[in-house]
N, C-alpha and C positions, 0 to 999 in steps of 0.2 A: 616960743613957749615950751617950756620939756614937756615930755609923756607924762599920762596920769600912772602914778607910782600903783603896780599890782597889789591887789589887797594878803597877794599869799608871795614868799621867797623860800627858796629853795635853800636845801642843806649847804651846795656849793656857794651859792651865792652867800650867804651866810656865813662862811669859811672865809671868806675872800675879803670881808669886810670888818671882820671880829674887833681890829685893832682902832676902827674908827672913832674919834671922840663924842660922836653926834650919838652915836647908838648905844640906846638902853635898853636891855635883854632882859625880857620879863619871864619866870618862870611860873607858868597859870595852874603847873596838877591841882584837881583838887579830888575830894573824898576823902575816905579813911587812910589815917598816918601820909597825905600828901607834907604836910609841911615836916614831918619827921623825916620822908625819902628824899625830901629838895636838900636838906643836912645833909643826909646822908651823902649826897651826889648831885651836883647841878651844873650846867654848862657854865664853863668860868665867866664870869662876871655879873652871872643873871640874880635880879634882886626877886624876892619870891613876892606874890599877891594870892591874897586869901580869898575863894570864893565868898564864904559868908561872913567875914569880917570886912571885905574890903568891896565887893563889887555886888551887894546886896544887902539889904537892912533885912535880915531875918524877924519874924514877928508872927503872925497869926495868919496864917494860909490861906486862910476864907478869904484874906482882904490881900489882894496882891500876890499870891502863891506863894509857892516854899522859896523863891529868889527875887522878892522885887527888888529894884532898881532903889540904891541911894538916893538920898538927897542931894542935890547938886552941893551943896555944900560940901556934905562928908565925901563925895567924890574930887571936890578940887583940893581936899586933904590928904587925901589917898596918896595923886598926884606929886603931890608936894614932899610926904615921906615919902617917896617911891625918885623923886628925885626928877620930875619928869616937865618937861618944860616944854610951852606952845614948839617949841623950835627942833624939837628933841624926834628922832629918828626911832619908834619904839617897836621892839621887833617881841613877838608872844611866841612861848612855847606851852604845851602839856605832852601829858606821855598818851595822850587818846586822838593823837591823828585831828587837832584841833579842837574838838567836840566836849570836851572836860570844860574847859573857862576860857581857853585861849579866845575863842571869836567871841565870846559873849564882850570881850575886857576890847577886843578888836571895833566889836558894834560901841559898846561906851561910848569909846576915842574918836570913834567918827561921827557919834551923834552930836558931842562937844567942837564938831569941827578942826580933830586934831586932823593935822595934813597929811604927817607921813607913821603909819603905824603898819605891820604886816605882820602876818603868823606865818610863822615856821610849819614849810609843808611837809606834811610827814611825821613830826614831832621830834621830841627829844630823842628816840632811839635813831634816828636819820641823823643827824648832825654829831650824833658820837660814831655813827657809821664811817661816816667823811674823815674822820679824826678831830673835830673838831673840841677840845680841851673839857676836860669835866674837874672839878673840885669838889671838897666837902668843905670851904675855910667860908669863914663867915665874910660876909660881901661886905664891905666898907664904904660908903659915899654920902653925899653932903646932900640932905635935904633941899628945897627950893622954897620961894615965896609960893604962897598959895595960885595954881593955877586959874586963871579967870575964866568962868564959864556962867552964861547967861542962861541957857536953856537947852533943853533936849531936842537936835535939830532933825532926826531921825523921826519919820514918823512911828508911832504906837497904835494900839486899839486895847479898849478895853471889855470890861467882858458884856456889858448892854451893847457896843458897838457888834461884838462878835455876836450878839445874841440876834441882831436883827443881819447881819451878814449871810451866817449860815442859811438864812431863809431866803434870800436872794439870790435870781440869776444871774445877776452882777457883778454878784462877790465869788469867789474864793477864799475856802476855807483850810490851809493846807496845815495837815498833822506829820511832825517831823519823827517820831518817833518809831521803833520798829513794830511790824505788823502782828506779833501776836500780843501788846500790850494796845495798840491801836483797837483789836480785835473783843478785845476783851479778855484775852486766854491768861495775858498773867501780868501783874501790879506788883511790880519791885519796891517803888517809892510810895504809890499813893493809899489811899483808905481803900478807891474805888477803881476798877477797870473797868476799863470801856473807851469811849471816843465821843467827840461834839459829833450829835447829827448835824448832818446836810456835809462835814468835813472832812476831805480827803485825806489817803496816809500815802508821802511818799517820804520813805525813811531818809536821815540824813547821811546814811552808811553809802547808798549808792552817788554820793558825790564824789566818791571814792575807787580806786582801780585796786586789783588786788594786792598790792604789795602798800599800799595805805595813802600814797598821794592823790592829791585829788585829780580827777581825769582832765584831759583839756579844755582849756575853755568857750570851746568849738564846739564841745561833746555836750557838755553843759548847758551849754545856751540853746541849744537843740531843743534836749530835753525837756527844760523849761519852758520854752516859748511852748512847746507842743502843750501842754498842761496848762497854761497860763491861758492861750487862745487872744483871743482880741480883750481880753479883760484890762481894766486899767490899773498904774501901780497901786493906785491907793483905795484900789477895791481886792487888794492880796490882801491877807492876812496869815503871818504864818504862825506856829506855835510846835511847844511841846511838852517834857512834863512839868519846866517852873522856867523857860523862859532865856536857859543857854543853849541847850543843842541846839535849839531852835536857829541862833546864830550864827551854826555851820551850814546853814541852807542861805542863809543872807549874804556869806561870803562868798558860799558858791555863786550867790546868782550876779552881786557884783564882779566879781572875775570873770564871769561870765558876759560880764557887759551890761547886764540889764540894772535896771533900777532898782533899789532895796526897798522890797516892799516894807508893810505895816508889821512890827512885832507885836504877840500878846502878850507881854511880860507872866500876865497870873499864870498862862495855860491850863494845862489839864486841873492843875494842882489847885488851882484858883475854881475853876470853872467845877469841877466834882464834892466840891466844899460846898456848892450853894445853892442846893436841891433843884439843879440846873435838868433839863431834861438828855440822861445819858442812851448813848445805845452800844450795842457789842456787833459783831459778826452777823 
């Protein structure tokens, strides 16, 4: 039986394998002018995915937050322009050390039971470090039949589940974002600052060593298990402001070995929309 494939690959490893037939190179930036800088410059071969075109139905924030999750349908459409097939080796980048879209598109994949997907550790500036080839020419490749996907095999939580969670000694409520938006001190994305009471902040930045890869997965599992305590997985619930960073704590804790807890998809952004009760510092 082979090893179970790491959910994260390295810049060399990545270099060593470029030429492969199997592997489709996904480039995930997202924010402002992302799809004008992937033109501008993207690792050769890599087909670009749009945050809120492609790996979210943008809509009304109250219901779902600012990135719910597609319809399985329009997600096995995605797939399919994207070129990406059950069999298909799919490797994610962004230029944020994961945390932009890449693991969000990474959890997707796995929730559909795709087998072999992995993010680029480090990002895009790590793999042009290596030498690893950059272009600007538009990527060329042949669609596929619709990918078949039956359901979302990842567990979720929604936000009455989160509502009776944070009130339990049971649950765990973990906020992934960093501690002065946690705190209440400052709201880049949402209306409101603050945090779910009763839920913890441990940012997704320190899954991270200083030079931007993620730490080992020794280091990791450590940390988590210490935080987690005898809790069970499907009494985690993790989140943040609409339901991607969130995802770099999910990759963390699978590289880590443990089990992918429950994601909030709404988050913050869902949760501060619905005269939910907030708190700060």
């Amino acid at each position: 039986m082979s090893a179970k494939l790491s959910p994260i690959i390295n810049p060399d490893e990545l270099l060593n394998i470029k030429n492969s037939s199997e592997v489709i190179l996904i480039d995930a930036r997202a924010g402002i002018n992302a799809q004008e800088n992937y033109q501008k410059e993207h690792l050769k071969g890599a087909r670009y995915v749009d945050l809120n075109q492609d790996l979210a139905t943008v809509d009304n924030p109250a219901n779902g937050g600012r990135h719910p999750l597609p319809s399985l349908e329009k997600f096995s459409q995605v797939l399919s322009k994207l070129g990406i097939l059950p069999s298909s080796h799919v490797i994610i980048y962004d230029d944020k050390n994961g945390s932009n879209a890449a693991a969000r598109f990474w959890w997707m994949l796995r929730a559909i039971q795709h087998k072999k997907v992995q993010v680029l550790n480090g990002g895009l500036q790590t793999a042009v470090k290596v030498g690893y080839p950059v272009s600007s020419a538009i990527e060329t490749f042949e669609p596929t039949e619709n990918y078949p996907i039956a359901k979302w095999n990842l567990a979720q939580a929604d936000i009455e589940e989160v509502e009776i969670a944070r009130n339990n000694i049971e649950n765990i409520v973990i906020d992934v974002r960093d501690k002065n938006r946690f705190d209440g001190l400052t709201e880049p994305l949402d209306l409101i600052a603050g945090h779910i009471p009763g839920a913890i902040n441990v940012p997704f930045s320190e899954n991270l060593n200083e030079d931007g890869f993620y730490k080992p997965a020794e280091v990791l599992a450590k940390k988590y298990t210490e935080i987690i305590g005898d809790k069970k997985p499907e009494n985690i619930i993790v989140h943040c402001g609409s339901g991607v960073t969130a995802c770099h704590t999910l990759l963390a804790m699978d590289y880590a070995g443990l089990p992918i807890p429950k994601l909030y998809v709404g988050s913050w952004s869902e949760w501060s929309r619905n005269d939910r009760e907030l708190a700060t510092k």
